[in-house]
C-alpha positions as CSV (number, residue, x, y, z in Angstrom):
1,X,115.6,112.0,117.6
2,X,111.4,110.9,117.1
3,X,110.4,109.3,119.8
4,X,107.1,107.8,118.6
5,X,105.8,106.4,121.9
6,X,102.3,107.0,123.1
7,X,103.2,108.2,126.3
8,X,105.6,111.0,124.2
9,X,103.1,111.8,122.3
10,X,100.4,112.2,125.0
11,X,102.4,114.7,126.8
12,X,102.9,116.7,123.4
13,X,99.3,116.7,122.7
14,X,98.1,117.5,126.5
15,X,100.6,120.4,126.4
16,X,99.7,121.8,123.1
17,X,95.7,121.3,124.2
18,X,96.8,123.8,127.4
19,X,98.9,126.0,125.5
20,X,96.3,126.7,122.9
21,X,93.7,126.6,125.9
22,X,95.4,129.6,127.3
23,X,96.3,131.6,124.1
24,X,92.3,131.2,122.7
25,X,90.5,131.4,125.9
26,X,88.9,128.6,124.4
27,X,89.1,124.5,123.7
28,X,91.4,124.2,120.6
29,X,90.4,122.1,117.2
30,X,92.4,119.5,116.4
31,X,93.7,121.1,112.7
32,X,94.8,123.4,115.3
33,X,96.5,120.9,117.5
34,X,98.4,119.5,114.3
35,X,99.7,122.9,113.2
36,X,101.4,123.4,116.9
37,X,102.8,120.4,117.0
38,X,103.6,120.3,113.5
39,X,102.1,116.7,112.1
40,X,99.6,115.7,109.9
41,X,96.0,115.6,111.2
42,X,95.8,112.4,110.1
43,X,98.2,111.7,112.8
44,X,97.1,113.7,115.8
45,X,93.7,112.6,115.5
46,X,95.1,109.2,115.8
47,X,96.8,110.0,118.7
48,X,93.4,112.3,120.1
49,X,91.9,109.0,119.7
50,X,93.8,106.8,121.7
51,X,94.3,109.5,124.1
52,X,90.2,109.8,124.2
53,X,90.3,105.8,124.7
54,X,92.4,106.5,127.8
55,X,90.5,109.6,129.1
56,X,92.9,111.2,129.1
57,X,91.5,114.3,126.9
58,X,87.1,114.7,125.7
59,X,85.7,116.1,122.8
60,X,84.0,119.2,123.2
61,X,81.1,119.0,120.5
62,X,79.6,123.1,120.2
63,X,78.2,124.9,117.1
64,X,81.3,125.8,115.5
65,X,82.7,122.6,115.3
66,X,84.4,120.1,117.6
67,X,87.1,121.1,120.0
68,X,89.5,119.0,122.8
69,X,90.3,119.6,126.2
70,X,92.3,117.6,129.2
71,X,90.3,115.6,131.0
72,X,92.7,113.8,133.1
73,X,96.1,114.3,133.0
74,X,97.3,112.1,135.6
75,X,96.3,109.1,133.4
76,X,99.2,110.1,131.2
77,X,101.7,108.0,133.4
78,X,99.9,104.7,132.5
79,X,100.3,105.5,128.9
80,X,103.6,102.9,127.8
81,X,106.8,104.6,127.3
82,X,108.5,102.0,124.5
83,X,107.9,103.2,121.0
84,X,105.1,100.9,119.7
85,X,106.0,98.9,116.6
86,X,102.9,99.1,114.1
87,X,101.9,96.6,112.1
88,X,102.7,98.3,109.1
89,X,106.2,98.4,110.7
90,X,106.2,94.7,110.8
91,X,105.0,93.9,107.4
92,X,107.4,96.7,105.6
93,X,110.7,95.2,107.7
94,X,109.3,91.3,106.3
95,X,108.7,92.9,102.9
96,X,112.3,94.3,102.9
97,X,113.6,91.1,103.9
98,X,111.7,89.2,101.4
99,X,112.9,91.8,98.3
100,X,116.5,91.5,99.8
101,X,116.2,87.5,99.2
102,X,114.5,87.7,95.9
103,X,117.6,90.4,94.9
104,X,120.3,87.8,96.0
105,X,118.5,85.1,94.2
106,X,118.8,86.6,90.7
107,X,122.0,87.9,91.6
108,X,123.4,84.8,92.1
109,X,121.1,83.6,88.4
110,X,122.7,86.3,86.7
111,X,126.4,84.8,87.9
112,X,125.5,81.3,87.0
113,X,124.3,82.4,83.8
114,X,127.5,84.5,83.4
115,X,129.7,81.2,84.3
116,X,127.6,78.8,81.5
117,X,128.2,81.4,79.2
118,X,131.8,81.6,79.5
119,X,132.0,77.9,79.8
120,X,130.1,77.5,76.4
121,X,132.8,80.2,74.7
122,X,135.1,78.5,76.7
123,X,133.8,75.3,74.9
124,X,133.1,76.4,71.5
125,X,136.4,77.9,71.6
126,X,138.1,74.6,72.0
127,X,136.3,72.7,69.2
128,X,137.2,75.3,67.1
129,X,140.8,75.2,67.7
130,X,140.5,71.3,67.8
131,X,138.9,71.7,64.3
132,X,142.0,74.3,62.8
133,X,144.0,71.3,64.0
134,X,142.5,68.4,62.1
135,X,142.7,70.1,58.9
């Protein structure tokens, strides 16, 4: 189960930030971050960010690059525990709706065309046997 809610999240990152705190003896990177936790760093440093928006965690800027650390822990329990639908999320479930509509729309064109077409054999049928009986 993926539980995709900030406050989730938060206490993943926090604890890999302290885990890799203690094993380094040092602030960890964020590519380092990702690898513990196993996403993209795409994705953890969107969820650095938001957690840097709460102050929840600060960039530590040094000569070898930029490394994070827990600046406040506590304000984890303010973070919202329901998973957050995205936008994206939004827009893809109205896009699926939309396509699903646009399928059962030429479904249903390919059964009327199906029905005309019978009705004209149907038809042509009839005049021809109306036509063997004439002669």
């Amino acid at each position: 189960m993926e539980n995709k809610s900030l406050y989730y999240e938060g206490h993943l990152f926090v604890a890999a930030l302290r885990i890799l705190e203690h094993q380094n003896s040092s602030p960890p990177e964020l590519a380092q971050v990702s690898a513990m936790l196993r996403l993209s760093v795409e994705q953890t440093g969107l969820i650095c960010r938001r957690l840097h928006e709460s102050g929840i965690v600060e960039l530590v800027q040094g000569a070898f690059g930029d490394r994070w650390t827990v600046a406040d822990h506590t304000q984890l329990e303010a973070l919202p525990k329901q998973e957050e639908v995205s936008q994206l999320d939004t827009a893809l479930k109205k896009f699926q709706a939309e396509r699903n509509k646009i399928a059962e729309k030429v479904e249903s064109i390919k059964e009327q065309q199906a029905q005309k077409k019978k009705d004209l054999f149907a038809n042509i049928e009839k005049k021809l046997k109306s036509d063997l009986k004439k002669e």
